[in-house]
Structure formats: C-alpha cells, structure tokens
N, C-alpha and C positions, 0 to 999 in steps of 0.2 A: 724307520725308513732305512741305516744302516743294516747292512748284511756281513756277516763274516765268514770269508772264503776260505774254508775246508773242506778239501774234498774230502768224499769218503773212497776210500781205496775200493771198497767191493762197487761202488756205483760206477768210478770212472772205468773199473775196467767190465763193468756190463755195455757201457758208454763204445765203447773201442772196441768190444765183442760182435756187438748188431752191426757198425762200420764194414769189420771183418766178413761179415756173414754176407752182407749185402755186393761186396763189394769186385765179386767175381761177374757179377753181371752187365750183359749190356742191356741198358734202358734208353729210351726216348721217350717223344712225346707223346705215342702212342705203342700199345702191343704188347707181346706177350711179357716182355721184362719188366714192364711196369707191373704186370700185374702179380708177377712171381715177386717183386718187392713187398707190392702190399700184402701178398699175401703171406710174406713171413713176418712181415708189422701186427698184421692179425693173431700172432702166437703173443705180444706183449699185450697188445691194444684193442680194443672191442670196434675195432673199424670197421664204417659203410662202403661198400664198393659201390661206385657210379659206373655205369655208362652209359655216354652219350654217343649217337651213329654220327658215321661219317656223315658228311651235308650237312646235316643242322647247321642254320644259321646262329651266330652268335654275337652279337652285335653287330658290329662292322666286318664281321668274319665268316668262316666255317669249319665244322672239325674236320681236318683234311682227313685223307686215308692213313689204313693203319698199316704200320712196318711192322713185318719180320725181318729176322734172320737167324739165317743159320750156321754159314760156314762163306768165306770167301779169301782168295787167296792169286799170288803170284808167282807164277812158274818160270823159270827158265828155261833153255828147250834142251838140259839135262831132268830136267822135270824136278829141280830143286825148290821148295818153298821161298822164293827172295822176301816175303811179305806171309804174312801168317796170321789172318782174324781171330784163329784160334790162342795165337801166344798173347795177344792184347787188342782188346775191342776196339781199342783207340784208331788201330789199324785202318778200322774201314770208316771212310767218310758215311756219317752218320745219314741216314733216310737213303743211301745210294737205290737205287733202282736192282734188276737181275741184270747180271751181264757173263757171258762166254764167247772169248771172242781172242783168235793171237793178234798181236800187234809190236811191232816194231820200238826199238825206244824211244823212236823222237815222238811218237805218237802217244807214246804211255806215260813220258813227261808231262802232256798238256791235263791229265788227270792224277797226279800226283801231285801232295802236298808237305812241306816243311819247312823247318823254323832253321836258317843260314845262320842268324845270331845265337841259338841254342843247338848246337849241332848234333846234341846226344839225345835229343829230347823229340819226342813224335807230338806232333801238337792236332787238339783235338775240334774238330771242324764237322760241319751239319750243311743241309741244303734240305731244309724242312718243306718250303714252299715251292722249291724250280727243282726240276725232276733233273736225275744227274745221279752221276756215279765218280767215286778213286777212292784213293787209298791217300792213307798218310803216315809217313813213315821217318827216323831220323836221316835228318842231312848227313849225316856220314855213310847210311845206306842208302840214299841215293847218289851218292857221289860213288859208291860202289857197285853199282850198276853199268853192266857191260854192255856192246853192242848185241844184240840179240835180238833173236824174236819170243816175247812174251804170250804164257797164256794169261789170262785172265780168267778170271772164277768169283761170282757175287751171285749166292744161293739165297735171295733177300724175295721178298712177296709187298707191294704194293697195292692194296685193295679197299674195298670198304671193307670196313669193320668199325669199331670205335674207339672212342678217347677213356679213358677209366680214370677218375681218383679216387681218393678217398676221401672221409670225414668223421668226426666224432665231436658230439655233444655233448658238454659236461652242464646240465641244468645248476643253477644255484638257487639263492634264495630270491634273487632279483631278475626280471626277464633280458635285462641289460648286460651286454654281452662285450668279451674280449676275443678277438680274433687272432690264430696265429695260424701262419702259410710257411709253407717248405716245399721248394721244386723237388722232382722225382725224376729227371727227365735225362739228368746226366749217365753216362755210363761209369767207368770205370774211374772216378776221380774220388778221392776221399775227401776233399775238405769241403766240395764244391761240387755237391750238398753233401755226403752220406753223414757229413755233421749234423747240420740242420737237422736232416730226419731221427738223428739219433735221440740228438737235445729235445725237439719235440715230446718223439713217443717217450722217454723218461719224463718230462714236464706232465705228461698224461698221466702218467701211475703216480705222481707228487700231488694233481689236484686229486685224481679221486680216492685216493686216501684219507681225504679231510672234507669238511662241510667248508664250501663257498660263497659269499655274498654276490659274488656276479657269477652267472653262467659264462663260459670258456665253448669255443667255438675252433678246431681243428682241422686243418685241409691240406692236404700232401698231394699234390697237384703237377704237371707238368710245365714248363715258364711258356708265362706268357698264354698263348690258347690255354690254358687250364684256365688261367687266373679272371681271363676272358669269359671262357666258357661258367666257371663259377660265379660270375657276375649276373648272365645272362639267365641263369638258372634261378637265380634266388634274391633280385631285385627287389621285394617282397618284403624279407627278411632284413636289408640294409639300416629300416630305422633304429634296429636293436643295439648295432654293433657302437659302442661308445669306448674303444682303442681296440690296436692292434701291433704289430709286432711279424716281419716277413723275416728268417730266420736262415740263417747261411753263412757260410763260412767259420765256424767256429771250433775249429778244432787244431787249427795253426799257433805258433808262438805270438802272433801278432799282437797287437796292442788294440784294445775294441775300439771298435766306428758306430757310432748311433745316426744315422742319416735322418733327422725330421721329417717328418709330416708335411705337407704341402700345406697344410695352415700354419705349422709353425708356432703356434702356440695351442694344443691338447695336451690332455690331459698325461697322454702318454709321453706327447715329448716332454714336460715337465719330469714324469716320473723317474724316467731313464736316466734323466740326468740326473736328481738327486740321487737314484742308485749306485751311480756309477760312480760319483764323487765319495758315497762313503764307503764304496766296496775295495778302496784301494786298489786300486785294475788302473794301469796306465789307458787313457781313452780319448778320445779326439768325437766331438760332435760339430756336424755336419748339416751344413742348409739342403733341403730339400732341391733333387735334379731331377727330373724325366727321365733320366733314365738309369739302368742298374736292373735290378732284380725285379719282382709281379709289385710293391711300393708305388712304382710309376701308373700299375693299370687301377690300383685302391684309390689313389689318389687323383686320377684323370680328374676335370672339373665336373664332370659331371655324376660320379659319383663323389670326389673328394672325402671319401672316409678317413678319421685322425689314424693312418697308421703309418708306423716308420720302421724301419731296416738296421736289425742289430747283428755287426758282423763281431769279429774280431779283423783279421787285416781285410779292406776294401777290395770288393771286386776289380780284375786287373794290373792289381797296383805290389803283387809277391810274383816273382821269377816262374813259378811251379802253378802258374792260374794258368789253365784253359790247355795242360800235358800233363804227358806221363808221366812226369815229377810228381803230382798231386796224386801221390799213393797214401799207401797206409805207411809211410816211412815220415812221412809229413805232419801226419797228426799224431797229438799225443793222450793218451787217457788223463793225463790231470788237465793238462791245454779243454777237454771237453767236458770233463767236472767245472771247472769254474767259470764256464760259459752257462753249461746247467744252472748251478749257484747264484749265477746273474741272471739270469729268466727264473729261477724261482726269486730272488727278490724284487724282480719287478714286478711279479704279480701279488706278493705279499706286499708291497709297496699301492698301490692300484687297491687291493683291497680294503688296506687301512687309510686311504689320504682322506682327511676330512673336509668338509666343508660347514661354516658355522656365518651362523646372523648376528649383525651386532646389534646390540639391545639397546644401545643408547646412539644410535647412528649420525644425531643433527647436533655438529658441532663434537670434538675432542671432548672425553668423558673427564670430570678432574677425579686424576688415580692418585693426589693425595693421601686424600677422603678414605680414600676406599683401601690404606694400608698397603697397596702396590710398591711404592716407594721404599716402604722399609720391608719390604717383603723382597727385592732385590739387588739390595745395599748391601748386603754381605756376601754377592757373587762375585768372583774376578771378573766376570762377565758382565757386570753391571751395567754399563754404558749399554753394551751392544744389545741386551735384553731389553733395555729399556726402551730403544729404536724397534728391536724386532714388535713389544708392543704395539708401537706408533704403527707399524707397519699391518699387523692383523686388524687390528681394530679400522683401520682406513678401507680394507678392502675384503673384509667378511661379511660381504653384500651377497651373500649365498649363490655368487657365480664365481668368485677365487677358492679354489681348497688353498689346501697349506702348500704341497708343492709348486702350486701355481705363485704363493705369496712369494715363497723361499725364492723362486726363480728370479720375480721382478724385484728382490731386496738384496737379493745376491750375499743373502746370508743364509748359515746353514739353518739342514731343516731339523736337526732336532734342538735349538733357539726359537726355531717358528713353532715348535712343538710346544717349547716351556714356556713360550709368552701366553699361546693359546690356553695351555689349562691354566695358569695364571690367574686370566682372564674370564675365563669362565667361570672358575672359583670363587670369585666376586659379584658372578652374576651380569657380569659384560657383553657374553658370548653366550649365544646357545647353538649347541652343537645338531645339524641339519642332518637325515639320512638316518 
C-alpha cells in the first residue's frame, strides 16, 4: 500500500511540458479551444471526441450554445490598446457575447472587473448562462483609466453548435471500473486544471503500459454541464463504476486535500487515505460538501457514486486561484510528479486491497493452537499485531478489505497486511477475488 515518491526528472518535466503546450489557450465550456486541447491530448492519448448539440436536454439542463472567439479589445480615443484579449485571455469576461460599440467611462465601469485587494492581479470571471459582455483587468489599470471615450471590440460568436469531451477506456481483467475526471474548461490558468489534465493523460500511459485487474475509465470534460452532460449520457454504464477520483489542482507547493465521497466510507476514500499516510506528502482529509469541483454532480443522491476530489491546495483557499497569478510560474514539475506518484499509488493501492472470509467466523478462533502466538512474540510490534489480528479476523466478513479494516483500527496497513497473511497461513482467512 506504501509508495515511494521519486520523481522521475524526464517524467515531471513531460508533466510541465503538456502544461506549457496547453496553456496559451483560451478554453471554455464549449468551442473551438476545447477542442484544440483535446486535440493535442490526442498526440499522448488515444482519445474519443464527443459531441453533444447545443439543446439537448441533460438532466435538469441543456447544452447551452457554443463560444468563439477571436480577438477583443479596448481602445482609447488615441486608438491605444487600454485592455488587450490578445496579451491574456484572462482579459475578456469569459462567454461575453459580440460587442462594438464607444462608450464613455462611467459607463465602461459598469462592465469591467477586478480584484481592489489584489491590485496587480486580473481576476478571472465567466457569465456562462446570462448573456453579457466586459473585461477584466488589474486594479491598477483601472484606476489608470482616464476620462474618455472608449471603443469597444468583442469578436466572439454565440450560436448553436456543441459541447465536446473526451474519453478513454482502459479494459481490464474485471468489468468493474475506476473513474477519473478533469475539467477542461478553464483558460489560461496552470494549476486550475492544466494540472489535472496533465496528471491524468500521464496516469493514461502508466496504466496501459501494464495489464489491470480493474478497467480505468477517463473523462476531461468541461465543469459542471460536462459532468452533467456525461451523466445523462451513460446512466447505463454507472453500475460498473466501483471508485473514482475528480482530479485538479495539483501542481502547486500545497500540502494534499483528499475531499470524501458523499458516503464517506468507499473503497476509495479508505484507499487515499492509506496512501496518503504512507506516501509521506503533508495531507489534510476532508468530509464531503456539495460543492467544489464535478465530486458534488458524482455524488448528487441520486447518482451517489464512491468518488472523491484529490487536490493538493483546496479550491479557493491559495491567493493565485481563479487570476493571473495561476501561471506557469506557479507550478512546478516536481510539485506534478508527485501528484502523479500519488495517483499512481492509489490505483496500485485499489488494485491490490484485498478482501478475505474468515473461516472460522462463530465465535474468536483460539490462535494458541494454531502457533500464532509464538509466531508473533519475537516482533517489537507484538501487542499491536496481535490486535491488528483481533481486528481482521472480526471483520473479514467479505465486505471489509484491508484498507477498509486499517481505517476502522486506525492502525497501519501494512500491520493489517501481516496479521492477514499470518492468518491465512494457518488457514483462518481465505483470500476473496
């Protein structure tokens, strides 16, 4: 269940390279930049392109229309660029509408945006669903803004067209499947996702490299209507998925967030936590909230699928979330190697956790008899092995694995590991799967 975090230098900087590649672009949650992403994801990863059209209903939804853009900008009436979409996507309020139009400043105020407590930083803002136009720009550049009269310029196309993701299927030996999701929908921000996406498609060339006991299930999606939209798509498919994992933010110095499951006790949130505890990575776990990242639509009640949200620092809660700070100054290639590291041990984790029958179920077996005793009298660990037995043998009713034991004994799991072969060794335990 422990992992040992090493990065590999050629990996993390493949890790920070895709980042880099990606990260000139503006995306949403529809349009051509989403698909110019996936479509350079497709040079690593053997991805499906979806699209769904605009209208379709999708649960409680529909896929709204799709944005373009092209170019949009603010003029002076010396014809200077004050605002420039082309120097950072960040620029233009995200879904804006077309607009060419002069206006005056008190009027050009009421659609411009920024951050007074961050005054260098352009902060980055959407209007996906109410139609609407600005710009967003630093507090110090609007405070530099003269009386005038402004042009205005927003070369953007609002229409039908549709929503695009991606997917990929990695079959194993078992129909039983692991889920992992990554938005695609931001622009210009590194951590928040172009991490995510990174960590992913590497986690892709790490399983199919190797033969799998579970099939791995892949989706780089836009938030929220993707995650929606991919619900409403493949209802069908949902009995397979047995964990999951929505993937973000990982590529900052932060300390990891594993956010639970809305059950709160799967298999996965057992896993991550034992992960996480032997991967030596400072980490903080977290009860499940409605809201945060696509987690909250996995988990709605009515689907309630076991998945949960592995960050490194928590949506919101780092100075550099949701502006222009969240460049590629921000993240680091080893910062997203041992994020990697840690999503490959949690699915190497997930693979091996076992689950076993106890053979003599009615009533505490006497492990006398059976040589146990002096079989773990000569560990330093004696006592606590001897408990971690009491503890497998109590609840290897072939619905506790071991990570699941480890969690409710709140003792480690490779203890839960040596009581179990132990145990089995003597014929106590037969190993299930």
């Amino acid at each position: 269940m422990s992992i040992a975090i090493k990065p590999n230098d050629r990996t993390a900087q493949s890790l920070f390279a895709l980042c880099e590649r990606l990260f000139p672009i503006c995306r949403s949650i529809t349009g051509d930049g989403v698909r110019q992403t996936l479509a350079i994801l497709k040079e690593y990863i053997d991805l499906n392109i979806v699209e769904i059209p605009t209208g379709k209903a999708v649960l409680d939804w529909q896929v709204p229309k799709e944005w373009n853009v092209q170019d949009a900008w603010i003029k002076n009436s010396l014809g200077e660029r004050v605002v420039d979409f082309q120097n950072n996507n960040l620029h233009l309020l995200n879904y804006s509408i077309p607009v060419h139009r002069k206006i005056d400043l008190a009027g050009l105020k009421k659609y411009l945006y920024t951050l007074p407590e961050q005054p260098d930083l352009i902060p980055y803002r959407t209007s996906y669903y109410k139609e609407n136009w600005g710009f967003c720009l630093s507090h110090h550049q609007y405070e530099a803004l003269e009386e005038d009269t402004y042009e205005v310029y927003i070369d953007s196309t609002l229409q039908a067209g549709h929503l695009t993701y991606g997917e990929l299927y990695i079959p194993g030996i078992i129909k039983d499947e692991i889920l992992f999701s990554t938005h695609i929908c931001h622009p210009s921000l590194a951590n928040d996702n172009l991490s995510g996406i990174s960590v992913l498609t590497h986690l892709i060339q790490y399983l199919k490299s190797r033969k799998n006991k579970f099939s791995y299930r892949f989706i780089f999606i836009p938030g929220t209507i993707g995650s929606i939209t991919w619900l409403e798509e493949n209802q069908d498919q949902l009995q397979h998925i047995k964990g999951g994992l929505v993937a973000s933010l990982l590529g900052d110095a932060g300390d990891f967030t594993y956010k639970k499951s809305r059950r709160d006790n799967t298999e996965m949130d057992f896993v991550v936590e034992q992960v996480l505890q032997k991967a030596r990575v400072p980490y903080r776990i977290q009860n499940f909230i409605p809201y945060g990242y696509d987690e909250r639509q996995f988990c709605s009640p009515g689907f309630d699928l076991p998945m949960g949200n592995l960050t490194r620092s928590q949506f919101g809660t780092y100075p550099e979330y949701h502006t222009s700070a969240d460049n590629l100054a921000l993240i680091r290639p080893e910062y997203l190697a041992t994020s990697l590291a840690v999503y490959q041990g949690v699915v190497n984790a997930f693979e091996k956790n076992i689950f076993y029958q106890n053979l003599s179920p009615q009533g505490e077996p006497q492990l006398g008899r059976r040589g146990l005793y002096e079989a773990i009298g000569g560990n330093s660990d004696a006592k606590q092995l001897q408990m971690a037995m009491l503890w497998v043998l109590n609840y290897s009713d072939g619905a506790h694995s071991l990570a699941h034991i480890a969690h409710l004994s709140q003792l480690d799991y490779p203890l839960i590991e040596k009581a179990s072969q132990l145990l089995e060794s003597k014929s106590l335990l037969k190993k299930l799967g």
